[in-house]
N, CA and C atoms as an extended XYZ file, in Angstrom:
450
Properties=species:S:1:pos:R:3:atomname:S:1:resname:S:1:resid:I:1 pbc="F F F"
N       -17.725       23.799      -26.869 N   UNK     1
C       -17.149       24.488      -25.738 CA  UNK     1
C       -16.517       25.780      -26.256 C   UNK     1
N       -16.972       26.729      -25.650 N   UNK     2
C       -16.040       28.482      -25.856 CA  UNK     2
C       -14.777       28.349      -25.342 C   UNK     2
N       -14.010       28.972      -26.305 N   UNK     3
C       -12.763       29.579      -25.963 CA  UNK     3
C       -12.414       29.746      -24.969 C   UNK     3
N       -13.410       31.003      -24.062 N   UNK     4
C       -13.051       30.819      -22.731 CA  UNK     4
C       -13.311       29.753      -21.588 C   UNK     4
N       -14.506       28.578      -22.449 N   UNK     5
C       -14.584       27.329      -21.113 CA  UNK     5
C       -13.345       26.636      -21.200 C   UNK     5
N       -12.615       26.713      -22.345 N   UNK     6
C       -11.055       26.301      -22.299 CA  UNK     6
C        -9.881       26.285      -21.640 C   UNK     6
N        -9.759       27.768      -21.603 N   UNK     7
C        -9.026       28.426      -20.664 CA  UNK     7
C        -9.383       28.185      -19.442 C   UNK     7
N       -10.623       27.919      -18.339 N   UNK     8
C       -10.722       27.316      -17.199 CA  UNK     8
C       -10.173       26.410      -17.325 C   UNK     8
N        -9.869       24.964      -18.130 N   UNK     9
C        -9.611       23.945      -17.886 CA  UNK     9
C        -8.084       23.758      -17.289 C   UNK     9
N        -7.883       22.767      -16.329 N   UNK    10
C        -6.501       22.394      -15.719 CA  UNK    10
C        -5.625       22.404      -16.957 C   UNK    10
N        -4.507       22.928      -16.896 N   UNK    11
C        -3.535       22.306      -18.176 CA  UNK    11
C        -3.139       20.427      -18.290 C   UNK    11
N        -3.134       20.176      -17.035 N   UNK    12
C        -2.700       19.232      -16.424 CA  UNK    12
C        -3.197       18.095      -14.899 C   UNK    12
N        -4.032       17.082      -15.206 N   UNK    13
C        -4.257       16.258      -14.007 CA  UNK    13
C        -3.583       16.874      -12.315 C   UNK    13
N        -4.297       17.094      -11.523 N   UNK    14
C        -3.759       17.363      -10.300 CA  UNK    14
C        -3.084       15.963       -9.823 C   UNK    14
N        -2.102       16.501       -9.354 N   UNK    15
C        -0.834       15.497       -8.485 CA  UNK    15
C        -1.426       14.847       -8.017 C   UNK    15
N        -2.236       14.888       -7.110 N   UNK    16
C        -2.761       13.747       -6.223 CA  UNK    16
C        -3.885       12.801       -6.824 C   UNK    16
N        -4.305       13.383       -7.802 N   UNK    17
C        -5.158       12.540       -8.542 CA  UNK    17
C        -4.252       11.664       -9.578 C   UNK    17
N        -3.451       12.450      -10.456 N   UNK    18
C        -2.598       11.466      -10.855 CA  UNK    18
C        -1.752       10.050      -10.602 C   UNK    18
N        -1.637       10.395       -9.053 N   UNK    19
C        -0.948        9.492       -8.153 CA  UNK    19
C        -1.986        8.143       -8.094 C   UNK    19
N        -3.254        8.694       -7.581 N   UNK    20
C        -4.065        8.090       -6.906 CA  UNK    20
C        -4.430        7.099       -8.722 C   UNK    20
N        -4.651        7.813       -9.607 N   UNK    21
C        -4.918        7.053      -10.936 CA  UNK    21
C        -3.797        5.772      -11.515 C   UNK    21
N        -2.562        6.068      -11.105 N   UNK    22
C        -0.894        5.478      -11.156 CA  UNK    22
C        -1.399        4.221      -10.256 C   UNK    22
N        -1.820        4.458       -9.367 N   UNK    23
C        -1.828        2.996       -8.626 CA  UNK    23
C        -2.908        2.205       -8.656 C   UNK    23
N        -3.551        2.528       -9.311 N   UNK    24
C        -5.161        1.932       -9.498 CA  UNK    24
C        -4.470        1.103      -10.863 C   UNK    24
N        -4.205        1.501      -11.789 N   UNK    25
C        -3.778        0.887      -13.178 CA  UNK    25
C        -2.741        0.012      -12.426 C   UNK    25
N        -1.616        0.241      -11.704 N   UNK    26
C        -0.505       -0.666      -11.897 CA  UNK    26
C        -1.210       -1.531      -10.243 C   UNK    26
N        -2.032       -1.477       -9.715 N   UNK    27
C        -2.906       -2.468       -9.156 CA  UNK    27
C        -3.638       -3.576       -9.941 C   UNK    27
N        -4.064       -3.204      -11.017 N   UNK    28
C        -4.870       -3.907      -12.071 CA  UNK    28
C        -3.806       -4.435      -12.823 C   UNK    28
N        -3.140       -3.695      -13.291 N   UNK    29
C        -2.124       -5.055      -13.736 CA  UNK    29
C        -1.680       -6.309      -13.333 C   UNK    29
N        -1.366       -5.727      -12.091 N   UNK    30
C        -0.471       -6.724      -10.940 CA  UNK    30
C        -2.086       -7.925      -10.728 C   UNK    30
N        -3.025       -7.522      -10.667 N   UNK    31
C        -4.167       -8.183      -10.838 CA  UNK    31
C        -4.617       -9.217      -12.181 C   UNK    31
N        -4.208       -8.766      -13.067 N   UNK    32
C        -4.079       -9.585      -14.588 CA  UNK    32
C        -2.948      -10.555      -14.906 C   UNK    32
N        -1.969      -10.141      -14.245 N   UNK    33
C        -0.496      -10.932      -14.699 CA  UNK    33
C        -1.027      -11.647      -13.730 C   UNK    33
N        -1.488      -11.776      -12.165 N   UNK    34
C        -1.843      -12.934      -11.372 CA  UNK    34
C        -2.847      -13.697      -12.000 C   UNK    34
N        -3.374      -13.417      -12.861 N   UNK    35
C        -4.284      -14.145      -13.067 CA  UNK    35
C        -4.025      -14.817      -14.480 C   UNK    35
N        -3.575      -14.121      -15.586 N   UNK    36
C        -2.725      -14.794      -16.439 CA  UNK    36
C        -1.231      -14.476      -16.912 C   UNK    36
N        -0.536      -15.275      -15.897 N   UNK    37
C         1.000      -14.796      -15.487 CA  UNK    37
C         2.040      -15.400      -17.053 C   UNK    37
N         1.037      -15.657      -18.255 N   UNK    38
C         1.874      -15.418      -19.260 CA  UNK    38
C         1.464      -13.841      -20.317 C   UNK    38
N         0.751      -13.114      -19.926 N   UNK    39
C         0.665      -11.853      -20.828 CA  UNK    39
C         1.839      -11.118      -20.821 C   UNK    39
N         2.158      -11.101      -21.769 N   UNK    40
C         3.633      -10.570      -22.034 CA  UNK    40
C         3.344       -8.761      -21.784 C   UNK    40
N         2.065       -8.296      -22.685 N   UNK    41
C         1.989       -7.240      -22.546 CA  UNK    41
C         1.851       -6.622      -21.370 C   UNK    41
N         1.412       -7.324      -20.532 N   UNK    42
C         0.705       -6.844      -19.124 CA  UNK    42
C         2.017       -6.494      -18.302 C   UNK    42
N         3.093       -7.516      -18.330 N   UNK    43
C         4.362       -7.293      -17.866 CA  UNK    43
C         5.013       -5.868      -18.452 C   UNK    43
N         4.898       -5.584      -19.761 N   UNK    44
C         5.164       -4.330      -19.984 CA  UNK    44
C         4.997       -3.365      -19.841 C   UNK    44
N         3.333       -3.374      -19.310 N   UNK    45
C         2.591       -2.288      -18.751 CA  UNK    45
C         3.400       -2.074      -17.253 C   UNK    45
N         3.230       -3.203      -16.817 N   UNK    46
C         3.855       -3.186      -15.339 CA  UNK    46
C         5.119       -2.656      -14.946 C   UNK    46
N         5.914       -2.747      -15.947 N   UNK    47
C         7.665       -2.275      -16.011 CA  UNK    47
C         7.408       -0.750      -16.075 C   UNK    47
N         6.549       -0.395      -17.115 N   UNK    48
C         5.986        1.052      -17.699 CA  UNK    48
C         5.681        1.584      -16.058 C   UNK    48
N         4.577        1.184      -15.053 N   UNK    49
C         4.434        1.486      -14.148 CA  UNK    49
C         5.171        1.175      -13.069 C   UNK    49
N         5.525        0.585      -12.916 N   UNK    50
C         6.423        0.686      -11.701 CA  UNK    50
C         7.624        2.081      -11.901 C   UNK    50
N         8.003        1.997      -13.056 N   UNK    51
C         9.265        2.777      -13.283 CA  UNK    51
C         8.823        4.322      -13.359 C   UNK    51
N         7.352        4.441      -13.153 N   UNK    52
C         6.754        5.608      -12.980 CA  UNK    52
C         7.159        6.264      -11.269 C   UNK    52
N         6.657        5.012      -10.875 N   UNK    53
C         6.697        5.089       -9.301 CA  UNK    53
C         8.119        5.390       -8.963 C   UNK    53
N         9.019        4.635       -9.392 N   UNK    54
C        10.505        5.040       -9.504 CA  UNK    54
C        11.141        6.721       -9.281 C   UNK    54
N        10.548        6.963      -10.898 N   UNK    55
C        10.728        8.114      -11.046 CA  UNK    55
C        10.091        9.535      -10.636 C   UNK    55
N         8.767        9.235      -10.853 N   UNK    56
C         8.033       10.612       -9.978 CA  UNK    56
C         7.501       10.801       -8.532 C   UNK    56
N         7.627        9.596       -8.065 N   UNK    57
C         7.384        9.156       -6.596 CA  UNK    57
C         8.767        8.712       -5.771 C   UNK    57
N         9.648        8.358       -6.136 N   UNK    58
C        10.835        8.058       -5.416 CA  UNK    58
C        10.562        6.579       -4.447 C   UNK    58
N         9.299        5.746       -5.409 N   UNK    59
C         9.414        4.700       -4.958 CA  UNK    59
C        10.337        4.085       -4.729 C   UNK    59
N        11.301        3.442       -4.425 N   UNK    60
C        12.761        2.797       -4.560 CA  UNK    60
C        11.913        1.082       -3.771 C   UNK    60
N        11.050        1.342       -3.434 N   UNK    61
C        10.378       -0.356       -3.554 CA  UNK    61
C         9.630       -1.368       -4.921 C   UNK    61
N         9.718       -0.150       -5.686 N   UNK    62
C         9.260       -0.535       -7.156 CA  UNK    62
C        10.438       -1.356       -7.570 C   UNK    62
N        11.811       -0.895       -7.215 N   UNK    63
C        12.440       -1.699       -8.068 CA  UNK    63
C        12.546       -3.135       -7.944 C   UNK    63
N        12.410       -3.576       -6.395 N   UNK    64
C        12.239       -4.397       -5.809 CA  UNK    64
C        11.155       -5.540       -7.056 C   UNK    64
N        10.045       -4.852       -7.001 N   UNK    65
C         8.937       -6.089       -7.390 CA  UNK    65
C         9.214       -6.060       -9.150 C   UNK    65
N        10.509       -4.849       -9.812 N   UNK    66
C        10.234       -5.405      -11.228 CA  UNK    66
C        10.832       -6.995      -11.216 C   UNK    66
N        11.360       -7.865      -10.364 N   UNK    67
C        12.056       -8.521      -10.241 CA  UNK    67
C        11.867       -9.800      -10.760 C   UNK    67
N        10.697      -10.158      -10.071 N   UNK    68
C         9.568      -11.422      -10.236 CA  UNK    68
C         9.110      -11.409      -11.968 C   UNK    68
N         8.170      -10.341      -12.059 N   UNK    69
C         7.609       -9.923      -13.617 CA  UNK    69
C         9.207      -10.357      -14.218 C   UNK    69
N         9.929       -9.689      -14.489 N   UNK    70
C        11.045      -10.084      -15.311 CA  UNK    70
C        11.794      -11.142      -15.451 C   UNK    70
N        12.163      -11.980      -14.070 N   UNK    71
C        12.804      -13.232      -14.491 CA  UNK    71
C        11.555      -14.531      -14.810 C   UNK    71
N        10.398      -14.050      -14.659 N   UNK    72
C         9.294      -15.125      -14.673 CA  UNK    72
C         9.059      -15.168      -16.043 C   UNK    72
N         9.027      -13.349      -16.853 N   UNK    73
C         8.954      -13.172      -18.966 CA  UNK    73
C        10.289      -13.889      -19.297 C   UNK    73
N        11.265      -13.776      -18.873 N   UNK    74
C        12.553      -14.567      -19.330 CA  UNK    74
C        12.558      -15.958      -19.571 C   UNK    74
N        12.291      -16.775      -18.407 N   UNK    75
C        11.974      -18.241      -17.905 CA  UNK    75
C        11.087      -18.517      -19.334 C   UNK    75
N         9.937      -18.036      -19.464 N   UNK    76
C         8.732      -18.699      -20.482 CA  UNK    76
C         8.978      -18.234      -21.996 C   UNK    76
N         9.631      -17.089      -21.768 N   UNK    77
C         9.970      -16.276      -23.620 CA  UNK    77
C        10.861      -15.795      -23.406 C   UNK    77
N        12.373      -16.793      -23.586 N   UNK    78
C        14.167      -16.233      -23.120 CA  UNK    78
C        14.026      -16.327      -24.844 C   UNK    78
N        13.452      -16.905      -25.811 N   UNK    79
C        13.535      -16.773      -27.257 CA  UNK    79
C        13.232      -15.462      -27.601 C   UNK    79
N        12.242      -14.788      -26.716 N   UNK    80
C        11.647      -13.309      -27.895 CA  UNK    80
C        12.464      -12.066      -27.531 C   UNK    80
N        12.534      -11.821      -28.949 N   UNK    81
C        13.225      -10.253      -28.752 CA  UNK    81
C        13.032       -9.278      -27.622 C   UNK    81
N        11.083       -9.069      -28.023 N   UNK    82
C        10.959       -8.002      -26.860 CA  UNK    82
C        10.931       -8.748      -25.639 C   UNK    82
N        10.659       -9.627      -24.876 N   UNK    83
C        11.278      -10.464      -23.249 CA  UNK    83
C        12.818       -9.684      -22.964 C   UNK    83
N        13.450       -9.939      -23.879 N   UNK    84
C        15.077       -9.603      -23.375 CA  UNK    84
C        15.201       -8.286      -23.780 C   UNK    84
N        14.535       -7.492      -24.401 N   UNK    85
C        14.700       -6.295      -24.339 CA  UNK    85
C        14.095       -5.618      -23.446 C   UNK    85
N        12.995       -5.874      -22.358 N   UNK    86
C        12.486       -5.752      -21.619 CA  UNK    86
C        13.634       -5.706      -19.941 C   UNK    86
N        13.345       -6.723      -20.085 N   UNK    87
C        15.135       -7.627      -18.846 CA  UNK    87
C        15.762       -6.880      -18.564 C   UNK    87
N        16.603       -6.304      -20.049 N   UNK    88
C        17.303       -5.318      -20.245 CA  UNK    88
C        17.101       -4.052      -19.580 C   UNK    88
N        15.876       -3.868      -19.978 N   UNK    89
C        15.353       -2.254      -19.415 CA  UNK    89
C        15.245       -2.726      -17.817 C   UNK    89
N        14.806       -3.483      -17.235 N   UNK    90
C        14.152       -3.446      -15.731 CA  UNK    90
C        15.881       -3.866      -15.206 C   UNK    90
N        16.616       -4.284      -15.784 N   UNK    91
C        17.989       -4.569      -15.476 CA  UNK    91
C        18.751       -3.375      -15.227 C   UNK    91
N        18.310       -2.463      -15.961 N   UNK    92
C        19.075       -1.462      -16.677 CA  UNK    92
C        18.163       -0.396      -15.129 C   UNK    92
N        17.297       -0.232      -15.052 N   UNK    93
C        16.771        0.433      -13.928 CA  UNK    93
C        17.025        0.439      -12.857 C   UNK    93
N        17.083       -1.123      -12.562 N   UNK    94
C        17.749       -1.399      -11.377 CA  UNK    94
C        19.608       -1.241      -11.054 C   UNK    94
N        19.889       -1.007      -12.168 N   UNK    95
C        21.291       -0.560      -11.845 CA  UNK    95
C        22.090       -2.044      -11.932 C   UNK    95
N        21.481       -2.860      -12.611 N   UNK    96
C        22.367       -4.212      -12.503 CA  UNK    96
C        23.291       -4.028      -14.396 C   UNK    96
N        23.635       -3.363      -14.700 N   UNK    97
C        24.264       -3.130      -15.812 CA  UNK    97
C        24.915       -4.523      -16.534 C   UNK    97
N        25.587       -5.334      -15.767 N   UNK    98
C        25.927       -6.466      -16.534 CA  UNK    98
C        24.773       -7.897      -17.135 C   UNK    98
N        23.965       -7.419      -16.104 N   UNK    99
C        22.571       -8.357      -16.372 CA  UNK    99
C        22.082       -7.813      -17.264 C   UNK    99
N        21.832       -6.395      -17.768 N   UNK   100
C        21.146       -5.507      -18.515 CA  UNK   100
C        22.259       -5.808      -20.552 C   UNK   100
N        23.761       -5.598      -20.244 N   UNK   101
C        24.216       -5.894      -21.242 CA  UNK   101
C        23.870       -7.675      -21.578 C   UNK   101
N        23.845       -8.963      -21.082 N   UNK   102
C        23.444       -9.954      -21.236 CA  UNK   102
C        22.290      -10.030      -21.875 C   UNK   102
N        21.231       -9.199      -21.307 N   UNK   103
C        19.939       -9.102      -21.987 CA  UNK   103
C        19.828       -8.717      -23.715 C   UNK   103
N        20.418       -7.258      -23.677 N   UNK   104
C        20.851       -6.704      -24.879 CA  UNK   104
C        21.823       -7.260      -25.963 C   UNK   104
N        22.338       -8.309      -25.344 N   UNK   105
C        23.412       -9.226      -26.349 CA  UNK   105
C        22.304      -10.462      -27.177 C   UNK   105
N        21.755      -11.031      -26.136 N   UNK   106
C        20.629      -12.252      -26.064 CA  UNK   106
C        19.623      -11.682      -27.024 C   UNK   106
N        19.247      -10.132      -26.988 N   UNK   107
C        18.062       -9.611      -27.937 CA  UNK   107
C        18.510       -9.547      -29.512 C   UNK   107
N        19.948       -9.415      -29.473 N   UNK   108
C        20.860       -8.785      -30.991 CA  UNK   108
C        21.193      -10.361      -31.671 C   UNK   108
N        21.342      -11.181      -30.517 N   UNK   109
C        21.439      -12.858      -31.404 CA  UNK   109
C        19.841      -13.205      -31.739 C   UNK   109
N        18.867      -12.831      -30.940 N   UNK   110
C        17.108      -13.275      -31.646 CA  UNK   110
C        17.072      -12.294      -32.790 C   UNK   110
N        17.648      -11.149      -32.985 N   UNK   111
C        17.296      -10.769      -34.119 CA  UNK   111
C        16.233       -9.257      -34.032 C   UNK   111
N        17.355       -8.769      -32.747 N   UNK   112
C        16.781       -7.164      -32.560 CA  UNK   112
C        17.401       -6.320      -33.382 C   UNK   112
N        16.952       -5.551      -34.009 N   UNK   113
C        17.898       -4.192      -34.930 CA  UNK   113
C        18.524       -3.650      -33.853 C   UNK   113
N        19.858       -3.265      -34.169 N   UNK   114
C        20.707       -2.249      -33.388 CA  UNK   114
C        20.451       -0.847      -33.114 C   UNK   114
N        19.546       -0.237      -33.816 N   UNK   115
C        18.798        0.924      -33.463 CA  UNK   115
C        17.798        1.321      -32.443 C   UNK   115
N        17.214       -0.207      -32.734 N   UNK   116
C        16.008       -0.299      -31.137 CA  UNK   116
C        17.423       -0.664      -29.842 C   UNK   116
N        18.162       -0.769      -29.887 N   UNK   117
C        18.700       -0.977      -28.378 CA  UNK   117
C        19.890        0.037      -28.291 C   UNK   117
N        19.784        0.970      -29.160 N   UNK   118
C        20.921        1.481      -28.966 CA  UNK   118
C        20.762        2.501      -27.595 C   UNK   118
N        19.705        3.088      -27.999 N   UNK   119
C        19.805        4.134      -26.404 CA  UNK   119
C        20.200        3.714      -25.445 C   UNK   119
N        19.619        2.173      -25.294 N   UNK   120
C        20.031        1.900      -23.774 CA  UNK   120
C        21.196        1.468      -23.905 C   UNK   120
N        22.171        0.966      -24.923 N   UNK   121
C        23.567        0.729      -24.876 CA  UNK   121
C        24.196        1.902      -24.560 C   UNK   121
N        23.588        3.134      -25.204 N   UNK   122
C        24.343        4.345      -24.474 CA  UNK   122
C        24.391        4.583      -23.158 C   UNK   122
N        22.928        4.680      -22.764 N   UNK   123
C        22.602        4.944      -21.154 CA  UNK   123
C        23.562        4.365      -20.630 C   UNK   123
N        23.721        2.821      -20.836 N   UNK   124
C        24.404        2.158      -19.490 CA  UNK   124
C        26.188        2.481      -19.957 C   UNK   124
N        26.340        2.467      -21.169 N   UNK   125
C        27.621        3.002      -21.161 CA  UNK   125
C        28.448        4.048      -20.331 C   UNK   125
N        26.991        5.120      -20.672 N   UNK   126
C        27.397        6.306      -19.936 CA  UNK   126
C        27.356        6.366      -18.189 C   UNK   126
N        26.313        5.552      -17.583 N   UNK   127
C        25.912        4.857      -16.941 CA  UNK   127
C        27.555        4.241      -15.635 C   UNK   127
N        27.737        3.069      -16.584 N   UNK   128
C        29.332        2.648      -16.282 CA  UNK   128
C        31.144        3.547      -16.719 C   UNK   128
N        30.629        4.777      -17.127 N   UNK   129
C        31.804        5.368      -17.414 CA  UNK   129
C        32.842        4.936      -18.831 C   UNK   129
N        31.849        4.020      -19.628 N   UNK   130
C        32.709        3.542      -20.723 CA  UNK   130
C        32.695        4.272      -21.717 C   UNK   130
N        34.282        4.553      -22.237 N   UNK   131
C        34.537        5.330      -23.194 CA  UNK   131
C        33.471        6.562      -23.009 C   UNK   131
N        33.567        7.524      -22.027 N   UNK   132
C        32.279        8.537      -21.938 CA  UNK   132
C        32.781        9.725      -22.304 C   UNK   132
N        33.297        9.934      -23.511 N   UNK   133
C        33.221       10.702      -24.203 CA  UNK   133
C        32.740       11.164      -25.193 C   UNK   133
N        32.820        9.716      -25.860 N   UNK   134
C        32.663        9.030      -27.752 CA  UNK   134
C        30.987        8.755      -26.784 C   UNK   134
N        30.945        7.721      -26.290 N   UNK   135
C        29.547        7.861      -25.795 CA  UNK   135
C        28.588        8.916      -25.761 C   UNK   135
N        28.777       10.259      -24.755 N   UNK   136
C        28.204       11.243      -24.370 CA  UNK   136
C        28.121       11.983      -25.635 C   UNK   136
N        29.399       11.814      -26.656 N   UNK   137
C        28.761       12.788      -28.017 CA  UNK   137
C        27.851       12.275      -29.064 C   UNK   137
N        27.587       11.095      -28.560 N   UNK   138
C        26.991        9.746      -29.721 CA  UNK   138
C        25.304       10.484      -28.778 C   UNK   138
N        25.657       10.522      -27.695 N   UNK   139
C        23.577       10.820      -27.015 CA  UNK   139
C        23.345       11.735      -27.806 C   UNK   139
N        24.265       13.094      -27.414 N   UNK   140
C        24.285       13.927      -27.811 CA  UNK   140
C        23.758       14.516      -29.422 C   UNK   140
N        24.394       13.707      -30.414 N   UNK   141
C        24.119       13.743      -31.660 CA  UNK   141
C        23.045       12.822      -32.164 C   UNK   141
N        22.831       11.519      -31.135 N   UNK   142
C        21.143       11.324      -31.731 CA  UNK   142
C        20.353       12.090      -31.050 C   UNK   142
N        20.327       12.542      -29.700 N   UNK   143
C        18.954       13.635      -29.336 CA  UNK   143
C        18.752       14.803      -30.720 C   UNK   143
N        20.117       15.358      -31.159 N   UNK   144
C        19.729       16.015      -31.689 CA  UNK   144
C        19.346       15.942      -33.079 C   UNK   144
N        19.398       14.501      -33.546 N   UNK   145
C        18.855       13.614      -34.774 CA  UNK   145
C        17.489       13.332      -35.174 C   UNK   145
N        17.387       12.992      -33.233 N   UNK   146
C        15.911       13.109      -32.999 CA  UNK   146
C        14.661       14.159      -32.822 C   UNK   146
N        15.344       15.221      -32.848 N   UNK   147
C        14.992       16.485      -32.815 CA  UNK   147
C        14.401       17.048      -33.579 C   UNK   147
N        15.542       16.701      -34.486 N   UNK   148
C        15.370       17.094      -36.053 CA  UNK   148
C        14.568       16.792      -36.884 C   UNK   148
N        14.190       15.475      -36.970 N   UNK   149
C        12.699       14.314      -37.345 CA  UNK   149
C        11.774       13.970      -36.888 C   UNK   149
N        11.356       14.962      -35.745 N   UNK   150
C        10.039       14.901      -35.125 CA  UNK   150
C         9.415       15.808      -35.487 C   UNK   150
């Protein structure tokens, strides 16, 4: 392909196709976990998508259905790290913050590193107004940690 057949190309998927692609995948999921409602991964995909819908669509019925997927991964794998770090996150989305710290406590006794959960200990910190100072400079100084090592 030339240089210039390049430059024709979209930078970026059109909106409505994107949309229309967003619900086809998190249709097929919701299609796989019914059909084998222990794939752990599939639930992750599903959290991944819904929270799409959340965010770039202003679904606010997404949060609704992470509900089922999450207490159903809990119920069958309340032992595995990633289950309750998961919980956590769809907890943490939904704005249930004390369900979300339970999760994140439950992941640090199975034997999660404190580095994988720390963001979201910040988020919801900052989230609930705790200590949001020491918090907000702690984001602050890993974004820019993270910055730095990418």
């Amino acid at each position: 392909m030339t240089a210039a057949a390049w430059q024709e190309l979209p930078l970026a998927t059109a909106g409505d196709i994107a949309v229309v692609n967003l619900e086809s995948s998190r249709e097929r999921s919701w299609h796989v976990l019914s059909t084998w409602p222990d794939r752990r991964d599939t639930v992750k995909r599903i959290v991944e998508e819904e929270q799409h819908l959340v965010q770039y669509l202003g679904d606010a019925t997404a949060l609704d259905r992470l509900v089922t997927p999450s207490s159903s991964l809990c119920g069958n794998f309340s032992h595995s790290v990633e289950c309750q770090v998961m919980a956590a996150q769809v907890a943490s989305i939904r704005h249930c913050f004390a369900d979300a710290k339970v999760h994140l406590r439950s992941s640090a006794a199975l034997g999660a590193s404190v580095e994988r959960c720390k963001r979201m200990w910040l988020a919801i910190k900052q989230a609930t107004g705790e200590d949001l100072e020491a918090t907000l400079a702690e984001r602050l100084e890993k974004q820019r940690y993270c910055r730095g090592h990418h």
